[in-house]
VEXVEX-513708 format. One record per residue: x, y, z of N, C-alpha, C, CB in turn; chain; residue number from 1; residue in three letters. Coordinates in nm, 2 decimals, decimal comma. Glycine has a CB too. Example, Ala and Ser with C-alpha at 12.3 -4.5 7.8 and 13.67 -1.06 7.14 Angstrom:
! residues 2
@nX->1,32 | nY->-0,57 | nZ->0,78 | caX->1,23 | caY->-0,45 | caZ->0,78 | cX->1,32 | cY->-0,33 | cZ->0,78 | cbX->1,13 | cbY->-0,45 | cbZ->0,90 | c->A | k->1 | r->ala
@nX->1,28 | nY->-0,22 | nZ->0,71 | caX->1,37 | caY->-0,11 | caZ->0,71 | cX->1,29 | cY->0,00 | cZ->0,79 | cbX->1,41 | cbY->-0,06 | cbZ->0,57 | c->A | k->2 | r->ser
//
This chain:
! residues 112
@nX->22,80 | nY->14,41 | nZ->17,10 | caX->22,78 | caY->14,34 | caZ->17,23 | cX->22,74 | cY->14,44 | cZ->17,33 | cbX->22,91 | cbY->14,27 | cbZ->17,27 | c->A | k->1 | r->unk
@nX->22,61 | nY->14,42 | nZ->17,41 | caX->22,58 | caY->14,50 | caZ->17,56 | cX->22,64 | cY->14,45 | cZ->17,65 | cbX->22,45 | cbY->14,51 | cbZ->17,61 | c->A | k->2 | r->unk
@nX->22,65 | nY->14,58 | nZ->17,73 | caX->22,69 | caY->14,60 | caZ->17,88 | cX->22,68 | cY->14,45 | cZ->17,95 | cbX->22,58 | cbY->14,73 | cbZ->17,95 | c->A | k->3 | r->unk
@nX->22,77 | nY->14,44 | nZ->18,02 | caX->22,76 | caY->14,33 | caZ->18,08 | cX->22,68 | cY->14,30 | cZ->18,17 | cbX->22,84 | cbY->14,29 | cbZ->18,12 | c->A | k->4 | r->unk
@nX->22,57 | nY->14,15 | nZ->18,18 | caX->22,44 | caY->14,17 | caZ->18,29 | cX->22,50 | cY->14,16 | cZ->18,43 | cbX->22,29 | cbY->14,04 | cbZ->18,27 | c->A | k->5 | r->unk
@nX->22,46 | nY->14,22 | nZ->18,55 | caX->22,47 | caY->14,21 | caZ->18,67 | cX->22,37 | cY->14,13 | cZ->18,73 | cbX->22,46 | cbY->14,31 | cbZ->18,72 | c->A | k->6 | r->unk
@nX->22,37 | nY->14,07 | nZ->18,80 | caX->22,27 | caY->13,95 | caZ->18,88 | cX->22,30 | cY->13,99 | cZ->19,01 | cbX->22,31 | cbY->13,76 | cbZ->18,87 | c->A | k->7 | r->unk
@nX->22,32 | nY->14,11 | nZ->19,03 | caX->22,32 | caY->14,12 | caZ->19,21 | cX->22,18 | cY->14,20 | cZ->19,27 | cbX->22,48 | cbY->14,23 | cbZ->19,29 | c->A | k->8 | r->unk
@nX->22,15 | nY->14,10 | nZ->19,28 | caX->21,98 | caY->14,15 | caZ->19,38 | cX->21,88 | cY->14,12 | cZ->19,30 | cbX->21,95 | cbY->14,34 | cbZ->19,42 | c->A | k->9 | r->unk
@nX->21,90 | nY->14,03 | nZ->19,17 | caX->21,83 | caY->13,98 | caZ->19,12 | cX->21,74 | cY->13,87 | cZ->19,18 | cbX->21,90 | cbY->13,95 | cbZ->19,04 | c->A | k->10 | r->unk
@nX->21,60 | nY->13,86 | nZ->19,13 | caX->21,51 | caY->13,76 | caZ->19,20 | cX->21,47 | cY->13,66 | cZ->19,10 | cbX->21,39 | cbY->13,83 | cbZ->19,26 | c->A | k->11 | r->unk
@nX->21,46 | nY->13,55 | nZ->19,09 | caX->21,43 | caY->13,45 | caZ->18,96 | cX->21,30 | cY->13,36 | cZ->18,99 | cbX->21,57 | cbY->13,32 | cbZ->18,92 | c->A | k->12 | r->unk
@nX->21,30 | nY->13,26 | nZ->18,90 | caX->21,23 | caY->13,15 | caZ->18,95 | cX->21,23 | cY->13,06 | cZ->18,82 | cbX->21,07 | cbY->13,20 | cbZ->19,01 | c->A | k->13 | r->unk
@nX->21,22 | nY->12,92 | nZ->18,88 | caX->21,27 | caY->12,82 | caZ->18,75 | cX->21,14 | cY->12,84 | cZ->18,69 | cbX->21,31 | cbY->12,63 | cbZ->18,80 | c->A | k->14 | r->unk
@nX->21,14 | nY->12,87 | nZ->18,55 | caX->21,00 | caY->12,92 | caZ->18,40 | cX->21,01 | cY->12,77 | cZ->18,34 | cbX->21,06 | cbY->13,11 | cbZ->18,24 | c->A | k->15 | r->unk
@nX->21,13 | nY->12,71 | nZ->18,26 | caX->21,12 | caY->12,57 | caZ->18,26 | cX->21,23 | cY->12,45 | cZ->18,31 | cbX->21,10 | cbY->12,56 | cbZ->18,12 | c->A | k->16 | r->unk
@nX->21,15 | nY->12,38 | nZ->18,34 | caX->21,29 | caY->12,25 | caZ->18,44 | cX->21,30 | cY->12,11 | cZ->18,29 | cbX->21,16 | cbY->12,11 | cbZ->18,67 | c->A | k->17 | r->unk
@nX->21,40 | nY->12,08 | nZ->18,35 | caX->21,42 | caY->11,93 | caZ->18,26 | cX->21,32 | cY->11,84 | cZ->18,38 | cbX->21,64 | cbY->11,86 | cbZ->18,25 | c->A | k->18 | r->unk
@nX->21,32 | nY->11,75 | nZ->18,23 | caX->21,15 | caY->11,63 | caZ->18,28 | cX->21,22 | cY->11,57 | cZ->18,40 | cbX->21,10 | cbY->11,45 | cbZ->18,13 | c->A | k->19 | r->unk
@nX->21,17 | nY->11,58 | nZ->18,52 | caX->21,24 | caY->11,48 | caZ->18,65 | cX->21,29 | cY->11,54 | cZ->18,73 | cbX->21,34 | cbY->11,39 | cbZ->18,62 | c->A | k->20 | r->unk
@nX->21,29 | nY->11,66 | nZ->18,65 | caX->21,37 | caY->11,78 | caZ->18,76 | cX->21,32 | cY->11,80 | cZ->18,92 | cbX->21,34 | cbY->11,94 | cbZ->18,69 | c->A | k->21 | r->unk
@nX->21,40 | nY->11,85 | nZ->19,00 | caX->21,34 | caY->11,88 | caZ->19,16 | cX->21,33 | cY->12,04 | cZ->19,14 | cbX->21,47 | cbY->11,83 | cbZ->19,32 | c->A | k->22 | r->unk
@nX->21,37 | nY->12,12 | nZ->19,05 | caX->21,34 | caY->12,28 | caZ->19,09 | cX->21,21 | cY->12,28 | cZ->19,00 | cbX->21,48 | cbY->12,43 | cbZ->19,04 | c->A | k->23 | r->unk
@nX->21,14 | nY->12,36 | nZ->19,03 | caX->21,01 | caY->12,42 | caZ->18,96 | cX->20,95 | cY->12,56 | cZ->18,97 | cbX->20,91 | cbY->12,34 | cbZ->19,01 | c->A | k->24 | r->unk
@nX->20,82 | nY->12,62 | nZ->18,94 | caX->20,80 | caY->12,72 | caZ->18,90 | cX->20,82 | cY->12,78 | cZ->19,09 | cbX->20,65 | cbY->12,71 | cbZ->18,79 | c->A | k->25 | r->unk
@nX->20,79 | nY->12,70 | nZ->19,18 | caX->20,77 | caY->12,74 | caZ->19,31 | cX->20,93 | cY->12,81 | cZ->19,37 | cbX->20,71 | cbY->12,61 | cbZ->19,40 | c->A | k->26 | r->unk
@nX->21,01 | nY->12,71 | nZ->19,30 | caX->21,12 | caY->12,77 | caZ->19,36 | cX->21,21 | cY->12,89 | cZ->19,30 | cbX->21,20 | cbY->12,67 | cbZ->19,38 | c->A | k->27 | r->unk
@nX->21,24 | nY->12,94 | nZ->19,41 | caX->21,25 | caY->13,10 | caZ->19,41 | cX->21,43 | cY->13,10 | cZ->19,40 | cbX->21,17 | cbY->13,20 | cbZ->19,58 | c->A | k->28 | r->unk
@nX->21,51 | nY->13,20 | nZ->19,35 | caX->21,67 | caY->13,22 | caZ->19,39 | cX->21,66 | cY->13,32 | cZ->19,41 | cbX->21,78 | cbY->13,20 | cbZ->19,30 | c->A | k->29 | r->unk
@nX->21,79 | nY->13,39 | nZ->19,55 | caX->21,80 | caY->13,54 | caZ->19,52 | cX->21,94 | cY->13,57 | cZ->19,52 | cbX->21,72 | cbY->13,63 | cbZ->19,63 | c->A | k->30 | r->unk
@nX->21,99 | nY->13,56 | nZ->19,38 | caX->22,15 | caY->13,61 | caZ->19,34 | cX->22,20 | cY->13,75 | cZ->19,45 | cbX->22,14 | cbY->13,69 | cbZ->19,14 | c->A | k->31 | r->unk
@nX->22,34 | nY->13,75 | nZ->19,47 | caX->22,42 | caY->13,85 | caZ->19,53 | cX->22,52 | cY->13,87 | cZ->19,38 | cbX->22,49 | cbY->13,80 | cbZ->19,69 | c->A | k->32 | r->unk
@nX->22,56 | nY->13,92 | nZ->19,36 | caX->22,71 | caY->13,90 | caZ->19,29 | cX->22,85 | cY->14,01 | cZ->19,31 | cbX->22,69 | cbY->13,89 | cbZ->19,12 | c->A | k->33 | r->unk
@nX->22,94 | nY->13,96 | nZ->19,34 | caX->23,06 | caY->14,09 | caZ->19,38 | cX->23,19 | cY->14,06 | cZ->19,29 | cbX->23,12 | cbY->14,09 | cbZ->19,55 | c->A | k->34 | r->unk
@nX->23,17 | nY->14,15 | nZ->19,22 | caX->23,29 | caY->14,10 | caZ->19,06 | cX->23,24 | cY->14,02 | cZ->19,00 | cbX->23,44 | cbY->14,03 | cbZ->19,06 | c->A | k->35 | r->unk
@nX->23,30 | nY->13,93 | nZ->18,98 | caX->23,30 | caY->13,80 | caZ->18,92 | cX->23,25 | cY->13,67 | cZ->18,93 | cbX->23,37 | cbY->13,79 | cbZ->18,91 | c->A | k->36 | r->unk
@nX->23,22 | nY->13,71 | nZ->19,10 | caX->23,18 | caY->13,59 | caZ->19,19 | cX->23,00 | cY->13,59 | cZ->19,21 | cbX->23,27 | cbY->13,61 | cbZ->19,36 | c->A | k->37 | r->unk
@nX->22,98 | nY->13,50 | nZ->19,17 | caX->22,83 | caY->13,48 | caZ->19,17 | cX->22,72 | cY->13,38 | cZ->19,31 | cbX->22,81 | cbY->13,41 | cbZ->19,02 | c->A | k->38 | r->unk
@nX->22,67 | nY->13,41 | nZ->19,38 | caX->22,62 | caY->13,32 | caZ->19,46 | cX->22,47 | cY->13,34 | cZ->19,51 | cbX->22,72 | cbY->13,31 | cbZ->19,56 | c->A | k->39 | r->unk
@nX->22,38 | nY->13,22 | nZ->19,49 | caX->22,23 | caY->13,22 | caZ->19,53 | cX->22,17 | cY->13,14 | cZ->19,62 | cbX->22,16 | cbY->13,19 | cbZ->19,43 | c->A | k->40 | r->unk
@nX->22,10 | nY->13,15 | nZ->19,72 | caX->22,03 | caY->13,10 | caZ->19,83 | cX->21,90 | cY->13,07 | cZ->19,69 | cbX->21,99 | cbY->13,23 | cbZ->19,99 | c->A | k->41 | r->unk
@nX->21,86 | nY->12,95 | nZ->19,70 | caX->21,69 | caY->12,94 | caZ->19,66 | cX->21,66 | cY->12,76 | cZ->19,73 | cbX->21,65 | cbY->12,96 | cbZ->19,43 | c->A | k->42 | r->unk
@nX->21,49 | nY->12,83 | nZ->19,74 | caX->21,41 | caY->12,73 | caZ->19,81 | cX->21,29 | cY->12,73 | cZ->19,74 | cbX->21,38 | cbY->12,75 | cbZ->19,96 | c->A | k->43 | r->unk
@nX->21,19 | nY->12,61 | nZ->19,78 | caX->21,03 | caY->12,63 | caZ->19,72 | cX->21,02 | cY->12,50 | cZ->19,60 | cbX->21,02 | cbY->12,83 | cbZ->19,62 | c->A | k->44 | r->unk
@nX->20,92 | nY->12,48 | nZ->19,59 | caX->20,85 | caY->12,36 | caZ->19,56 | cX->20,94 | cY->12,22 | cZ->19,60 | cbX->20,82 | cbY->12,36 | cbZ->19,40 | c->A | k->45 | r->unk
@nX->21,00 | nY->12,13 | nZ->19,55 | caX->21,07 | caY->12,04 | caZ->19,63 | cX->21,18 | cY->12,07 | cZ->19,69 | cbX->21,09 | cbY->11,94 | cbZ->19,57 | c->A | k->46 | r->unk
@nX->21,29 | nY->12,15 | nZ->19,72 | caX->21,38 | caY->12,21 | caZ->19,73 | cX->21,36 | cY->12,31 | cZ->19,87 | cbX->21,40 | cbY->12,26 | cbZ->19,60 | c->A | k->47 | r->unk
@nX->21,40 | nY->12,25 | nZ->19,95 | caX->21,37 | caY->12,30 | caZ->20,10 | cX->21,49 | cY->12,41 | cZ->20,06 | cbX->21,39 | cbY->12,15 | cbZ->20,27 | c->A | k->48 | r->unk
@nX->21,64 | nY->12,40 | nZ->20,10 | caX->21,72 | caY->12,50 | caZ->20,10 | cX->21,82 | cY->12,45 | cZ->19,98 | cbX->21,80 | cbY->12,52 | cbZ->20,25 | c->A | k->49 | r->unk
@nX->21,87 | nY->12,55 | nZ->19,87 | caX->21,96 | caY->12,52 | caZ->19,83 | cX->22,04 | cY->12,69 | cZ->19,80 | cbX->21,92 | cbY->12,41 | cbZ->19,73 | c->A | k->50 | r->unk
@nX->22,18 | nY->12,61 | nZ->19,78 | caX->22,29 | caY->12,70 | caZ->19,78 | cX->22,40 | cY->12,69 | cZ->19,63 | cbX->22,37 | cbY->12,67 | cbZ->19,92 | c->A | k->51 | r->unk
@nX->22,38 | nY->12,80 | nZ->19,54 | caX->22,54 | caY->12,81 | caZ->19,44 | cX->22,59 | cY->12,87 | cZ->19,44 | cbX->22,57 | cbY->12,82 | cbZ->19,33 | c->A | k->52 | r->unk
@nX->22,75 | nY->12,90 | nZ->19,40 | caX->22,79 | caY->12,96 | caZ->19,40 | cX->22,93 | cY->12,92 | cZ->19,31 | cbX->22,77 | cbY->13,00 | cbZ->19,50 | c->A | k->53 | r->unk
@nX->22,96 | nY->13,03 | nZ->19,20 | caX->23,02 | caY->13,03 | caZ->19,11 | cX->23,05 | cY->13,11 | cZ->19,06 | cbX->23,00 | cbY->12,98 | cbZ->19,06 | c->A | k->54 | r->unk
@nX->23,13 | nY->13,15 | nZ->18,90 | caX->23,20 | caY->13,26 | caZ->18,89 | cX->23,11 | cY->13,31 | cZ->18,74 | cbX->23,38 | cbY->13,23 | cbZ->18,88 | c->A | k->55 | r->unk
@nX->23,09 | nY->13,43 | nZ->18,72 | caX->23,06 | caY->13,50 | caZ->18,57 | cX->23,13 | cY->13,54 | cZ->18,47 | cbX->23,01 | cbY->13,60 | cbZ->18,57 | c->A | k->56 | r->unk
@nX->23,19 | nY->13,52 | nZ->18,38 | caX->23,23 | caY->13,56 | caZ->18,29 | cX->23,21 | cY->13,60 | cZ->18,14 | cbX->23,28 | cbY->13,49 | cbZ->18,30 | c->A | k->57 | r->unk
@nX->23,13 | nY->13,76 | nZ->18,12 | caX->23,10 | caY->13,79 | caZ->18,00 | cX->22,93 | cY->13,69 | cZ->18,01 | cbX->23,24 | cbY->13,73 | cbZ->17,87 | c->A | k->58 | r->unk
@nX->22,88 | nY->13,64 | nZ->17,91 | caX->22,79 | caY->13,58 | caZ->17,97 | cX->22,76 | cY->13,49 | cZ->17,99 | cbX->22,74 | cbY->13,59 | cbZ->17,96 | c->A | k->59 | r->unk
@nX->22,85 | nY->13,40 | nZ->18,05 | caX->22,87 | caY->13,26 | caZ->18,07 | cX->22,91 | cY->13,26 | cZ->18,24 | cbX->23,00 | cbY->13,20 | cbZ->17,95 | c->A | k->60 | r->unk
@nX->22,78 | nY->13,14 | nZ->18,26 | caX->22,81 | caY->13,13 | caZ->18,41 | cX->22,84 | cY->13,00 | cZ->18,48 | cbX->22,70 | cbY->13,18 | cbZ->18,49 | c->A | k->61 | r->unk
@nX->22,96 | nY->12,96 | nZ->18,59 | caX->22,95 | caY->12,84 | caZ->18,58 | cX->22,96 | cY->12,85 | cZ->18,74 | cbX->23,05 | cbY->12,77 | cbZ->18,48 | c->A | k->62 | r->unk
@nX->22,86 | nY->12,73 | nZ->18,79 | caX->22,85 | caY->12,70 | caZ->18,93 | cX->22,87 | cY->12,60 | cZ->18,98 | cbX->22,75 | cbY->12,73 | cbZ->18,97 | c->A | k->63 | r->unk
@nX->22,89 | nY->12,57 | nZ->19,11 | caX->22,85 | caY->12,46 | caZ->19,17 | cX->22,73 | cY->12,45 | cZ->19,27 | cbX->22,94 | cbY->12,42 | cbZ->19,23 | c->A | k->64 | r->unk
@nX->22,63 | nY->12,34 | nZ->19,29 | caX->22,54 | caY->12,39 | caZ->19,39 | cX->22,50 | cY->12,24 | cZ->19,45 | cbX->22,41 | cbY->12,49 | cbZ->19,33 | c->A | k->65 | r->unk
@nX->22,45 | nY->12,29 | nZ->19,62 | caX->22,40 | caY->12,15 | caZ->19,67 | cX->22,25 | cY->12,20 | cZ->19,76 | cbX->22,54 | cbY->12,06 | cbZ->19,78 | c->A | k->66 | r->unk
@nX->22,21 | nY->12,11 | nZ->19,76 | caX->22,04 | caY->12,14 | caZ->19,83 | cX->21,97 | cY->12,01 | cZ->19,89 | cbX->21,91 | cbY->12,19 | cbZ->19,70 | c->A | k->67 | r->unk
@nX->21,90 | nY->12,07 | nZ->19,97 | caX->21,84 | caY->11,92 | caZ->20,06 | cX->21,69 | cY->11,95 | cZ->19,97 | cbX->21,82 | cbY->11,94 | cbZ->20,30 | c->A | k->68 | r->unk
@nX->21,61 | nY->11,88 | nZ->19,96 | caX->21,49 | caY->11,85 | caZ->19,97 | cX->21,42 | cY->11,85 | cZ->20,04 | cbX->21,47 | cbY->11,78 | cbZ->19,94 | c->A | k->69 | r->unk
@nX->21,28 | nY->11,81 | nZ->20,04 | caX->21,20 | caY->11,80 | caZ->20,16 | cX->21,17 | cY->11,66 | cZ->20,18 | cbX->21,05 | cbY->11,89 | cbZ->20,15 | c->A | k->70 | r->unk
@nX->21,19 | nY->11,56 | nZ->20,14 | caX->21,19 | caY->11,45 | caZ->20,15 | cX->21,34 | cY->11,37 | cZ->20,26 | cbX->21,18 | cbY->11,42 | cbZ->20,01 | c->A | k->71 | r->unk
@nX->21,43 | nY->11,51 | nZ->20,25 | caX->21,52 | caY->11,48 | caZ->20,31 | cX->21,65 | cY->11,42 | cZ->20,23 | cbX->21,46 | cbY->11,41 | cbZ->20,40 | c->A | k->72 | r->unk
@nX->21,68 | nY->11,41 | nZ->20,13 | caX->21,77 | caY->11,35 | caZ->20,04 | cX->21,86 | cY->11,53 | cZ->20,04 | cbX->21,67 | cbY->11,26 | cbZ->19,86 | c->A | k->73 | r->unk
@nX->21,97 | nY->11,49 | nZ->20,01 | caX->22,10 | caY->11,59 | caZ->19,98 | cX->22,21 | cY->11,60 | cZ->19,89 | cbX->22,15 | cbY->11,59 | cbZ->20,06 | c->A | k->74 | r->unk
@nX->22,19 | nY->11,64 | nZ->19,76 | caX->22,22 | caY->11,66 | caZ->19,64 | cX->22,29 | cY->11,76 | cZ->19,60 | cbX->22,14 | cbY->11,65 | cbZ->19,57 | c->A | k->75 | r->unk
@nX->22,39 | nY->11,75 | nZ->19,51 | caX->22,41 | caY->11,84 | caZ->19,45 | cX->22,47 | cY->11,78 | cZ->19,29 | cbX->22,49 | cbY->11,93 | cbZ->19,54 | c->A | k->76 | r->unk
@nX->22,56 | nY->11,93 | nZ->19,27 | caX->22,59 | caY->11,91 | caZ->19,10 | cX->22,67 | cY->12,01 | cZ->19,05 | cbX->22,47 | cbY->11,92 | cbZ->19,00 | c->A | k->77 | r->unk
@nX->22,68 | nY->12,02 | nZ->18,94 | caX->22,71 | caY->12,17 | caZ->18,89 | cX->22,68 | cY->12,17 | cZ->18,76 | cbX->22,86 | cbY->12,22 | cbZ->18,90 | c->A | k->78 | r->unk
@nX->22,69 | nY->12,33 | nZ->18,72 | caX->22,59 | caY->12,39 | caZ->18,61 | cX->22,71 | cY->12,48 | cZ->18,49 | cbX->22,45 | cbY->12,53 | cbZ->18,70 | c->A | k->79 | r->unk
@nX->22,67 | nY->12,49 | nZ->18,37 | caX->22,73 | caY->12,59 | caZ->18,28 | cX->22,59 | cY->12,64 | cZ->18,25 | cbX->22,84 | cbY->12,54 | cbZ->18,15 | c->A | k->80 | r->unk
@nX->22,64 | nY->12,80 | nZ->18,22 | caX->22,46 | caY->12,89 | caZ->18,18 | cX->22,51 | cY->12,95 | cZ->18,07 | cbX->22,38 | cbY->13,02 | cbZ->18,29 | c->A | k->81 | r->unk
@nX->22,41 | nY->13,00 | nZ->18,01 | caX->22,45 | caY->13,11 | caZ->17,92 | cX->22,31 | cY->13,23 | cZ->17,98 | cbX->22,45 | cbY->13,05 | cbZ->17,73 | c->A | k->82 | r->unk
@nX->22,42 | nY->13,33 | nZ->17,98 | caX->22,33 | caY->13,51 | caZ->18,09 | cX->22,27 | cY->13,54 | cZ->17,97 | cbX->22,46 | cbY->13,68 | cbZ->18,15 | c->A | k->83 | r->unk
@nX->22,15 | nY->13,57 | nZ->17,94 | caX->22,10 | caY->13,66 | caZ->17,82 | cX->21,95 | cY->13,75 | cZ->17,83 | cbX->22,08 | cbY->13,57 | cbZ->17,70 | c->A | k->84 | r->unk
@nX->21,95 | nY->13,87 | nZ->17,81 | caX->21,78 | caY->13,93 | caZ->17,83 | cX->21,74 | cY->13,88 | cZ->17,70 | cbX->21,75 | cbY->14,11 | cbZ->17,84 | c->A | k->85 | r->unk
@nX->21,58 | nY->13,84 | nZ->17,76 | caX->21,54 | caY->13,74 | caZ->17,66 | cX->21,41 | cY->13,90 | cZ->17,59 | cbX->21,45 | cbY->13,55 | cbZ->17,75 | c->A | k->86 | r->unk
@nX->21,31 | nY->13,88 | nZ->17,48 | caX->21,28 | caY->13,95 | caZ->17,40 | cX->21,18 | cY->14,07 | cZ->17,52 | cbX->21,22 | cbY->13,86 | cbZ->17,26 | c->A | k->87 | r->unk
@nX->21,18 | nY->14,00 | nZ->17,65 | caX->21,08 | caY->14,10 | caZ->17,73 | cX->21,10 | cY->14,18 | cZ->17,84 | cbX->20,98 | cbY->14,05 | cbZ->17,77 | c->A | k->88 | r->unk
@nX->21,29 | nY->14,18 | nZ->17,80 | caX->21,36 | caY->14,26 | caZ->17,87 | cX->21,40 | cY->14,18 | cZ->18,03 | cbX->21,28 | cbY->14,41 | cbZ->17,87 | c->A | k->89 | r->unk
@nX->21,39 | nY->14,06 | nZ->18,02 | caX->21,39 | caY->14,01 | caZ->18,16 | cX->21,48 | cY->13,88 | cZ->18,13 | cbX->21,23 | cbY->13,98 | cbZ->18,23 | c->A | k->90 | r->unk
@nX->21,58 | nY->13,91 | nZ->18,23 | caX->21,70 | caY->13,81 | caZ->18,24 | cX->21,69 | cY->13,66 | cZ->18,23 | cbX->21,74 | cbY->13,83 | cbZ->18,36 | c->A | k->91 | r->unk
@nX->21,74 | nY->13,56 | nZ->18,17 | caX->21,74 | caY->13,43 | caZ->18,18 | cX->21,83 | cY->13,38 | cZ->18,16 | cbX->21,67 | cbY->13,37 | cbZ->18,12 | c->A | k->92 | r->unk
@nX->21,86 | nY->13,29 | nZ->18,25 | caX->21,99 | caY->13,18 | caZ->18,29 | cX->21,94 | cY->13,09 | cZ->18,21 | cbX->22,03 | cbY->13,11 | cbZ->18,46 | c->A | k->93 | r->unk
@nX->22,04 | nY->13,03 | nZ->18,10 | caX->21,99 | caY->12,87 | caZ->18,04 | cX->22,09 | cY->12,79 | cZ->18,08 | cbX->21,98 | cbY->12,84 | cbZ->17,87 | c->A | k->94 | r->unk
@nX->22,04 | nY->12,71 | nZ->18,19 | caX->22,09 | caY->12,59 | caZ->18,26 | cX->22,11 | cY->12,47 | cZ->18,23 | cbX->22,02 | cbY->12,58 | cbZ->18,33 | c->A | k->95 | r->unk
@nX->22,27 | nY->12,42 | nZ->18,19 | caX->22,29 | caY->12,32 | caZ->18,15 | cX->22,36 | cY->12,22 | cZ->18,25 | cbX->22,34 | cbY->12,33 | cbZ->18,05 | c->A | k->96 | r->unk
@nX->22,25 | nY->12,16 | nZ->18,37 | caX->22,34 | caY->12,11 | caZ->18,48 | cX->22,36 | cY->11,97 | cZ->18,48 | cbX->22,30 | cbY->12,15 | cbZ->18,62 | c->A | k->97 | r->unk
@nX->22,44 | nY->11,92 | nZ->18,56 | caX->22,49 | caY->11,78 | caZ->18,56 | cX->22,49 | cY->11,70 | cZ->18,73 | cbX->22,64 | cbY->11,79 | cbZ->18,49 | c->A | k->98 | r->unk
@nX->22,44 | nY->11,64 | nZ->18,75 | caX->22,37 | caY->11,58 | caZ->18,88 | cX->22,53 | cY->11,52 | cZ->18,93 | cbX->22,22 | cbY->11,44 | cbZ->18,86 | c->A | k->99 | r->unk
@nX->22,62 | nY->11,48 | nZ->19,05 | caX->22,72 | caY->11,39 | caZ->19,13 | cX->22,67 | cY->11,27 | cZ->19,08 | cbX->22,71 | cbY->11,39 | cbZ->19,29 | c->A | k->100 | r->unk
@nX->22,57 | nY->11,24 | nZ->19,11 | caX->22,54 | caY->11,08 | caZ->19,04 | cX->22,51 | cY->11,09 | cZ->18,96 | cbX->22,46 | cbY->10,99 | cbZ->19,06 | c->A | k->101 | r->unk
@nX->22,53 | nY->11,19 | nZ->18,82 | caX->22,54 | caY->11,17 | caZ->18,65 | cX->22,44 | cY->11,21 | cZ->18,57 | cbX->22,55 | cbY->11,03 | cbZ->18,61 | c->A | k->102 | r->unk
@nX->22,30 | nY->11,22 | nZ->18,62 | caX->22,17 | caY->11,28 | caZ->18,57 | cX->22,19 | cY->11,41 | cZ->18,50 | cbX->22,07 | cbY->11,29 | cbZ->18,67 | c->A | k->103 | r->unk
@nX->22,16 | nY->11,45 | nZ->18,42 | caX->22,15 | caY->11,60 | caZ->18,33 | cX->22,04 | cY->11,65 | cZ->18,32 | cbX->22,19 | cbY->11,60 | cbZ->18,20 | c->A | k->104 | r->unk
@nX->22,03 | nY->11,77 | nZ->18,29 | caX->21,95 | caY->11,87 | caZ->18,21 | cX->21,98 | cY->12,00 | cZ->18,18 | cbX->21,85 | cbY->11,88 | cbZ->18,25 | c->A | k->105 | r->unk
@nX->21,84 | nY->12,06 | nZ->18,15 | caX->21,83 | caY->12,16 | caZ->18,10 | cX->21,76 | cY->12,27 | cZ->18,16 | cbX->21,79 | cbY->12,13 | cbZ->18,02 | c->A | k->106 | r->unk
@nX->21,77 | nY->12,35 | nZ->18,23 | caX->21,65 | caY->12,44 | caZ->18,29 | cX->21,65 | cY->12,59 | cZ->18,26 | cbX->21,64 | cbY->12,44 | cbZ->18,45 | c->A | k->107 | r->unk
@nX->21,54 | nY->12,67 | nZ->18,26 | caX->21,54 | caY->12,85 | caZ->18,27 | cX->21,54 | cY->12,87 | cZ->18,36 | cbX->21,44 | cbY->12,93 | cbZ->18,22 | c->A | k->108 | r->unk
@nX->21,58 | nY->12,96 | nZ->18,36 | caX->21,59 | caY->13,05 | caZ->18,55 | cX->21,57 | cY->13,23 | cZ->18,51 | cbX->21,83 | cbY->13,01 | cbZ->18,65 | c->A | k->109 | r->unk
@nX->21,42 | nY->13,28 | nZ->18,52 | caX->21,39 | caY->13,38 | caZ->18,45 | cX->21,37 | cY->13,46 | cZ->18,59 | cbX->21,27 | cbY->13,36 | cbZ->18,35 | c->A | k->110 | r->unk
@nX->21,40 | nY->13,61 | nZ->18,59 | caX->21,37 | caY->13,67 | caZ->18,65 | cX->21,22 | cY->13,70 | cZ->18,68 | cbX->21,42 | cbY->13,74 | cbZ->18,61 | c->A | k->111 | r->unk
@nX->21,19 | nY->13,67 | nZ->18,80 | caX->21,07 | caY->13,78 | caZ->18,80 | cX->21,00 | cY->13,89 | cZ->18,82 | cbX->21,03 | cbY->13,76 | cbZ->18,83 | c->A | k->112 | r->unk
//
């Protein structure tokens, strides 16, 4: 097993969304993390401001997060990930989140 990944000062951007999704290639995150505690500001393509924040564990990450849109609607949800460097040495969150009003998916969240 490697060193455990750090996500503090990490920069991402959603590489693939689930079909219907509001994040996309435009929107950007920029992780902090202190211990165990994980939390990200990201904005960009439909997603005017949004905010998570949740805990890491080995490499499993679980959040909660909420975001306005630009349409003006205000959502949120929460997520389980799995942390892993993928074959080109660059970080990816696989995103398995679940909408308040029940909708799911699936998304990458790759460093850039």
């Amino acid at each position: 097993m490697g060193a455990p990944i750090d996500l503090d000062g990490l920069r991402c951007h959603a590489a693939v969304t689930a079909p219907g999704g509001v994040i996309d290639a435009r929107t950007e995150f920029a992780f902090i993390q202190r211990g165990d505690v994980v939390e990200s500001r990201y904005s960009g393509g439909r997603v005017e401001a949004g905010y998570l924040i949740g805990r890491l564990n080995g490499s499993k990450l679980e959040f909660r997060y909420c975001q306005t849109h630009t349409d003006g609607e205000i959502t949120g949800g929460h997520s389980r990930c799995d942390v892993r460097v993928n074959a080109d040495g660059m970080v990816e969150i696989v995103e398995e989140f679940e909408w308040t009003s029940g909708g799911k998916g699936t998304n990458i969240i790759r460093e850039l």
